[in-house]
N, C-alpha and C positions, 0 to 999 in steps of 0.2 A: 284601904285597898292597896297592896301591893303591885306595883308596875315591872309588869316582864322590860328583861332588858333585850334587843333583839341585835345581834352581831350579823355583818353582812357575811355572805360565804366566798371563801377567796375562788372559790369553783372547784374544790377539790374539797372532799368530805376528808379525807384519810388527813389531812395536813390538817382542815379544821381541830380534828380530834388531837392532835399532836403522836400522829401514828410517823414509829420511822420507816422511812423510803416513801414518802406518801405519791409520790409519781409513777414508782412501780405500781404501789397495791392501787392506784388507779385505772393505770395499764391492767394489769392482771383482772379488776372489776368487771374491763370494759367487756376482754376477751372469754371471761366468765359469763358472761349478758348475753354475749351474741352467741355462743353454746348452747346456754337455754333457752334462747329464741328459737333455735333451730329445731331443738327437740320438742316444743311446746308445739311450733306449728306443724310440727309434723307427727304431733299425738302420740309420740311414747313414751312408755312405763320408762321409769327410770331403770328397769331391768333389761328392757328394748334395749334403751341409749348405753348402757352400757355394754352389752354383746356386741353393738356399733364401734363402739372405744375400745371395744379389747381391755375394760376395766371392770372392775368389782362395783356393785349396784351401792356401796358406801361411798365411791367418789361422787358419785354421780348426786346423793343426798347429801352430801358436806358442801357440795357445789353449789347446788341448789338452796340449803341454808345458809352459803358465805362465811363458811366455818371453816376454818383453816384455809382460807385462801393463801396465805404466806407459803406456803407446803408443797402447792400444785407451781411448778416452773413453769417458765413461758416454753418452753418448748413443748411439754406436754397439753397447755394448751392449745398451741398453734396445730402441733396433730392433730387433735381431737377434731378441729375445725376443718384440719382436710378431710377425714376422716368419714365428718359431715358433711362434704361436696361445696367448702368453703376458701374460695383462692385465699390467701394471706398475703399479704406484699410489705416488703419492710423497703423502708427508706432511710439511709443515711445521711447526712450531713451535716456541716459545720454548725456550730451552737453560733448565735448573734454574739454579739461585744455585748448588747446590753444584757444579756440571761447570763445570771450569774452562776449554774451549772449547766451540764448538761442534763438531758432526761428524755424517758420512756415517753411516748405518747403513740395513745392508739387512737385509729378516729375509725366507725363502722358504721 
Protein backbone atom coordinates (compact mmCIF):
# COMPACT_ATOMS: atom_id res chain seq x y z
CA UNK A 1 0.00 0.00 0.00
CA UNK A 2 1.35 3.17 -0.85
CA UNK A 3 1.29 6.13 1.71
CA UNK A 4 0.25 9.73 0.37
CA UNK A 5 2.52 12.13 1.61
CA UNK A 6 0.38 15.28 2.83
CA UNK A 7 2.26 18.94 2.80
CA UNK A 8 0.78 21.63 4.88
CA UNK A 9 -0.38 24.79 2.89
CA UNK A 10 1.54 27.89 3.57
CA UNK A 11 -2.05 29.68 2.86
CA UNK A 12 -1.42 30.59 -0.44
CA UNK A 13 -2.11 28.07 -3.36
CA UNK A 14 -0.24 30.15 -6.06
CA UNK A 15 3.21 29.92 -3.90
CA UNK A 16 2.34 26.33 -3.11
CA UNK A 17 2.54 25.57 -6.75
CA UNK A 18 5.75 27.57 -7.28
CA UNK A 19 3.69 30.24 -9.27
CA UNK A 20 5.79 33.67 -9.68
CA UNK A 21 4.23 36.70 -7.79
CA UNK A 22 2.14 34.32 -5.92
CA UNK A 23 0.79 37.33 -3.64
CA UNK A 24 -0.38 39.22 -6.62
CA UNK A 25 -2.20 36.13 -8.43
CA UNK A 26 -3.55 35.80 -4.82
CA UNK A 27 -4.64 39.38 -4.81
CA UNK A 28 -6.04 39.06 -8.21
CA UNK A 29 -8.01 35.49 -7.04
CA UNK A 30 -9.40 37.10 -4.37
CA UNK A 31 -10.67 40.25 -6.42
CA UNK A 32 -11.82 37.65 -9.16
CA UNK A 33 -14.15 35.67 -6.27
CA UNK A 34 -15.79 38.72 -5.15
CA UNK A 35 -16.76 39.59 -9.03
CA UNK A 36 -18.32 36.43 -9.44
CA UNK A 37 -20.12 36.59 -6.23
CA UNK A 38 -21.59 39.43 -7.22
CA UNK A 39 -22.85 38.25 -10.64
CA UNK A 40 -23.95 34.80 -9.29
CA UNK A 41 -26.05 36.55 -6.65
CA UNK A 42 -27.31 38.59 -8.82
CA UNK A 43 -28.21 35.81 -11.51
CA UNK A 44 -26.71 36.93 -14.68
CA UNK A 45 -25.69 35.45 -17.79
CA UNK A 46 -22.23 35.99 -18.34
CA UNK A 47 -23.47 38.16 -21.34
CA UNK A 48 -25.66 40.29 -18.63
CA UNK A 49 -22.17 40.76 -16.62
CA UNK A 50 -20.52 41.65 -19.27
CA UNK A 51 -22.82 44.59 -20.80
CA UNK A 52 -22.43 45.62 -16.86
CA UNK A 53 -18.46 45.68 -17.45
CA UNK A 54 -18.42 47.30 -20.74
CA UNK A 55 -16.47 43.83 -21.67
CA UNK A 56 -16.68 41.00 -24.20
CA UNK A 57 -18.86 37.92 -22.65
CA UNK A 58 -14.96 35.88 -23.21
CA UNK A 59 -13.58 37.87 -20.10
CA UNK A 60 -16.27 37.28 -18.17
CA UNK A 61 -15.73 33.17 -19.02
CA UNK A 62 -11.82 33.24 -18.61
CA UNK A 63 -12.83 34.78 -15.36
CA UNK A 64 -15.03 32.49 -14.41
CA UNK A 65 -12.75 29.48 -15.39
CA UNK A 66 -9.39 31.20 -13.74
CA UNK A 67 -7.81 31.18 -17.10
CA UNK A 68 -5.53 33.68 -17.64
CA UNK A 69 -6.00 35.42 -14.60
CA UNK A 70 -2.18 36.85 -14.97
CA UNK A 71 -3.82 39.01 -18.03
CA UNK A 72 -6.73 40.78 -16.24
CA UNK A 73 -4.85 44.07 -14.10
CA UNK A 74 -5.82 45.13 -10.91
CA UNK A 75 -7.25 48.04 -12.11
CA UNK A 76 -9.51 46.44 -14.44
CA UNK A 77 -10.60 44.47 -11.72
CA UNK A 78 -11.07 47.04 -9.32
CA UNK A 79 -13.48 48.71 -12.04
CA UNK A 80 -15.39 45.91 -12.60
CA UNK A 81 -16.22 45.81 -8.93
CA UNK A 82 -17.34 49.53 -8.92
CA UNK A 83 -19.03 48.86 -11.76
CA UNK A 84 -20.91 46.20 -9.68
CA UNK A 85 -21.88 48.77 -6.94
CA UNK A 86 -18.52 47.48 -5.00
CA UNK A 87 -16.60 50.34 -2.80
CA UNK A 88 -12.96 49.12 -3.10
CA UNK A 89 -10.63 50.75 -0.40
CA UNK A 90 -6.83 50.25 -0.73
CA UNK A 91 -4.52 50.76 2.17
CA UNK A 92 -1.04 51.58 2.29
CA UNK A 93 1.52 51.13 4.62
CA UNK A 94 4.85 50.36 6.00
CA UNK A 95 5.85 46.56 5.43
CA UNK A 96 6.90 45.03 9.35
CA UNK A 97 10.99 44.38 9.86
CA UNK A 98 9.92 41.01 10.13
CA UNK A 99 8.18 40.48 6.38
CA UNK A 100 10.82 39.95 4.28
CA UNK A 101 9.06 41.88 1.22
CA UNK A 102 6.52 43.84 0.61
CA UNK A 103 2.93 42.55 -0.93
CA UNK A 104 -0.54 42.77 -2.44
CA UNK A 105 -3.17 41.54 0.00
CA UNK A 106 -6.84 41.73 -0.48
CA UNK A 107 -9.10 40.87 2.32
CA UNK A 108 -13.26 40.81 1.14
Amino acid sequence: MTQEKIERSSGNVFADLGVDVPNEMLAKAKLASAILDVIKHRGLTQLQAAKILDTDQSYISKLNRGSELRRFSFDRLMDWLTKLDRNVTLTVKQKPRSQESALIRVAV
